[in-house]
C-alpha positions in Angstrom: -50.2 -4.1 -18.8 -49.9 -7.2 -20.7 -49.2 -10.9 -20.0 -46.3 -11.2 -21.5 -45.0 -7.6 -19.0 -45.7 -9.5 -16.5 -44.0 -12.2 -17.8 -41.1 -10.8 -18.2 -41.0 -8.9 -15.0 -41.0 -11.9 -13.2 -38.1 -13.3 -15.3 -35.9 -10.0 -15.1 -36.6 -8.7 -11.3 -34.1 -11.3 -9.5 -31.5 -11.2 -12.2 -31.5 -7.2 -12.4 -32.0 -7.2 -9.0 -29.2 -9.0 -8.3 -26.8 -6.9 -10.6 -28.0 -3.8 -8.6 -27.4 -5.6 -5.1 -23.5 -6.7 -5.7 -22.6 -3.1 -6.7 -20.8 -1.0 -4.3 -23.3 1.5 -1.9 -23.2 4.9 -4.1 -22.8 3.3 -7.1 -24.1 5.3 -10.1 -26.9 3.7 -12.6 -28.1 5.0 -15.6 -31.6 3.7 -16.7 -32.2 4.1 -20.4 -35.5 4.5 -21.7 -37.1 4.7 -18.2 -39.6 7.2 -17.1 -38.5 9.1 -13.6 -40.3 7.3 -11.1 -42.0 10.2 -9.7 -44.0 10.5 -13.0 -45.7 7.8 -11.9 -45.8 6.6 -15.6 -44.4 3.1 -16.7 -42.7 2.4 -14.3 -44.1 -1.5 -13.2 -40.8 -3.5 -14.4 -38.4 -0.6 -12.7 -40.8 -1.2 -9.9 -40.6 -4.8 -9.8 -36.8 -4.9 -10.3 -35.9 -2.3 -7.4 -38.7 -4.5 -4.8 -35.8 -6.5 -3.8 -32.7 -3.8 -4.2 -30.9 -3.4 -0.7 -28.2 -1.3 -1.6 -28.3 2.2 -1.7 -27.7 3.5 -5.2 -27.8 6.8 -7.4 -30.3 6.3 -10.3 -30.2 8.1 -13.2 -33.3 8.0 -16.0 -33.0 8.7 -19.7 -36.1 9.1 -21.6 -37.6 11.1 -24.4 -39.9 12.8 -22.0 -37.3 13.1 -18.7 -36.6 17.1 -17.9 -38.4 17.7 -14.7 -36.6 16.4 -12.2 -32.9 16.3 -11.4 -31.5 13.1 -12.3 -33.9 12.6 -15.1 -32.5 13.4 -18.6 -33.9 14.1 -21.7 -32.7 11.3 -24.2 -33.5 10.0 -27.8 -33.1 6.2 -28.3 -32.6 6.9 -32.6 -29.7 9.7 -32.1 -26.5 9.5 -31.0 -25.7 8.6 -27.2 -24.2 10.9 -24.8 -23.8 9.0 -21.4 -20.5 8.1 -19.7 -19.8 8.0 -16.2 -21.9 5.1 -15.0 -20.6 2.2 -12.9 -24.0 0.6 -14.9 -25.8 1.0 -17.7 -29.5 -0.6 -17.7 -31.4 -0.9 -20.6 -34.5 -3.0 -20.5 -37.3 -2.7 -23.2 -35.4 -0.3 -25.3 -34.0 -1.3 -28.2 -36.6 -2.7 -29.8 -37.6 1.3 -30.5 -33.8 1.1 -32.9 -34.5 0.9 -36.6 -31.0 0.9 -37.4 -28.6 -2.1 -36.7 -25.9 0.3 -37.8 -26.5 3.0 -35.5 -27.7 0.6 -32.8 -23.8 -1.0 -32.9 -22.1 2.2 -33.0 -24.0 3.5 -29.8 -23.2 0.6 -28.1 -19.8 1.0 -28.5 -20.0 4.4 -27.3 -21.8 3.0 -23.8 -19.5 0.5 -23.5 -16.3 2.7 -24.0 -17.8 5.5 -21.4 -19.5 3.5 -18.7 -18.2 0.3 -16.7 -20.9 -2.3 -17.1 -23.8 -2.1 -19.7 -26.9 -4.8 -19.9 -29.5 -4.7 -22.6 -31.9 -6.9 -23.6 -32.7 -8.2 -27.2 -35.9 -9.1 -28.3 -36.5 -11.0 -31.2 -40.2 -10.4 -33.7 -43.0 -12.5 -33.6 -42.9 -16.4 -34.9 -45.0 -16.9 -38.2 -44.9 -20.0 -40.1 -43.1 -19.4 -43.4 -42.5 -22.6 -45.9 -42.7 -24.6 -43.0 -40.3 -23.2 -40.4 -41.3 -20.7 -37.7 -39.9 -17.4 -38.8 -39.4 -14.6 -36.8 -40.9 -11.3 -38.3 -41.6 -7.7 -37.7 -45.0 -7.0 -38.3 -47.0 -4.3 -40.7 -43.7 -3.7 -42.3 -42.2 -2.5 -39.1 -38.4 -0.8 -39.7 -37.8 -1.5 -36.1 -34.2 -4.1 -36.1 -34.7 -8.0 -35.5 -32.3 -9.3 -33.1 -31.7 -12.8 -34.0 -29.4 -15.3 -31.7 -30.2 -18.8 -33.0 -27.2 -19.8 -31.2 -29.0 -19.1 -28.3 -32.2 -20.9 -29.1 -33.4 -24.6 -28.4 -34.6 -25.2 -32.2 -34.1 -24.0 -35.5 -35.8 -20.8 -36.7 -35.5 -18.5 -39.3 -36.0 -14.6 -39.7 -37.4 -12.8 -42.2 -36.1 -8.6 -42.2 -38.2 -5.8 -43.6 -35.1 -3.9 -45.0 -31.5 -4.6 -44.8 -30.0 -2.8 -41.6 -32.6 -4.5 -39.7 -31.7 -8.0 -38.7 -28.8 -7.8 -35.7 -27.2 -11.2 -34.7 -24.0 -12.5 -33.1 -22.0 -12.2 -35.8 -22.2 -8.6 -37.1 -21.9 -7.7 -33.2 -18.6 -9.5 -33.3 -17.8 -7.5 -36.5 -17.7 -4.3 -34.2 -15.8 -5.9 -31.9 -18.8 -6.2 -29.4 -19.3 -9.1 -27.3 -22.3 -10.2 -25.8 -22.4 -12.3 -22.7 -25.6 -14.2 -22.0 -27.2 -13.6 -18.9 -30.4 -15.6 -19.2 -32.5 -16.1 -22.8 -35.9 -17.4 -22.9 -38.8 -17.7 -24.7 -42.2 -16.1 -23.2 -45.4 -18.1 -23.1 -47.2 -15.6 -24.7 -46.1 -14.6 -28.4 -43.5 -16.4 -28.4 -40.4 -14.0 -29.1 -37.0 -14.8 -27.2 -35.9 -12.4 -24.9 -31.8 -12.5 -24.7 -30.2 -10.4 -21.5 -26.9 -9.9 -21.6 -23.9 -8.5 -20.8 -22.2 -5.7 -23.6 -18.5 -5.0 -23.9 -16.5 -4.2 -26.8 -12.9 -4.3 -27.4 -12.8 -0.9 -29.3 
């Protein structure tokens, strides 16, 4: 476990946390990308978020290795997504696995129309310095996308993509119709990316 896991733990477990505490007792969640806890296999931020949860919840986990258990579910973060129901959608340190911006806005149009409230987090690349300006990159040619907010940042930056459906920001999510509602953005002590939590709803 890094630094910067910790890090971000420690920014994330009292927002989340929150989230999870104002919804109503039996309340359905869906946690995408997330291990079953019983694994016993990355599970420290789900950990750290559900330390202060009071309210007693149904948790579902979607992961490429969930089958064993019964509200763990066998999901794939590149095809298309299949999950409705939920009175919340949670999903933390996900999408930086997306290598299509594309694909990436069509599935979140599809958990936005099938669930009530959906939160994902967008992390940006790493900062290099590039003709003078910190740039934010994907590394060793990485396809993975390159969320980029600058409204949302306290400087100027720029961003530098590896191939053309890679680089997401504001404005082609507003294209689609999808809004994004900032919870809390910061920049991590570490390596330096911006970490944007938010809020997802669309209007289609």
């Amino acid at each position: 476990m890094g630094m910067t896991d910790f890090e971000i733990a420690g920014r994330y477990t009292s927002v989340v946390g929150e989230i999870l505490n104002e919804l109503p007792v039996g309340s359905k969640v869906a946690w995408l990308g997330q291990k079953h806890p019983s694994v016993n296999q990355d599970k420290f931020l789900y950990d750290s978020i559900m330390s202060g949860v009071q309210t007693e919840l149904e948790h579902h986990f979607y992961d490429l290795n969930n089958e064993e258990f019964e509200t763990s579910h066998k999901w794939d973060v590149h095809e298309e997504w299949s999950i409705s129901g939920y009175d919340l959608v949670l999903g933390l340190r996900v999408l930086y696995l997306c290598d299509s911006r594309n694909k990436l806005m069509s599935n979140l149009i599809r958990a936005c129309n099938g669930n009530d409230k959906v939160i994902f987090d967008f992390m940006t690349g790493n900062p290099v310095l590039i003709n003078g300006k910190e740039t934010f990159v994907k590394k060793n040619n990485s396809q993975t996308i390159l969320p980029f907010f600058p409204e949302l940042y306290d400087a100027q930056f720029s961003v530098q993509p590896n191939h053309d459906d890679q680089v997401i920001t504001l404005k082609h999510l507003k294209d689609y119709d999808i809004e994004v509602d900032d919870i809390l953005t910061f920049r991590d002590g570490i390596k330096r990316r911006f970490y944007t939590l938010c809020e997802v709803t669309c209007d289609t």
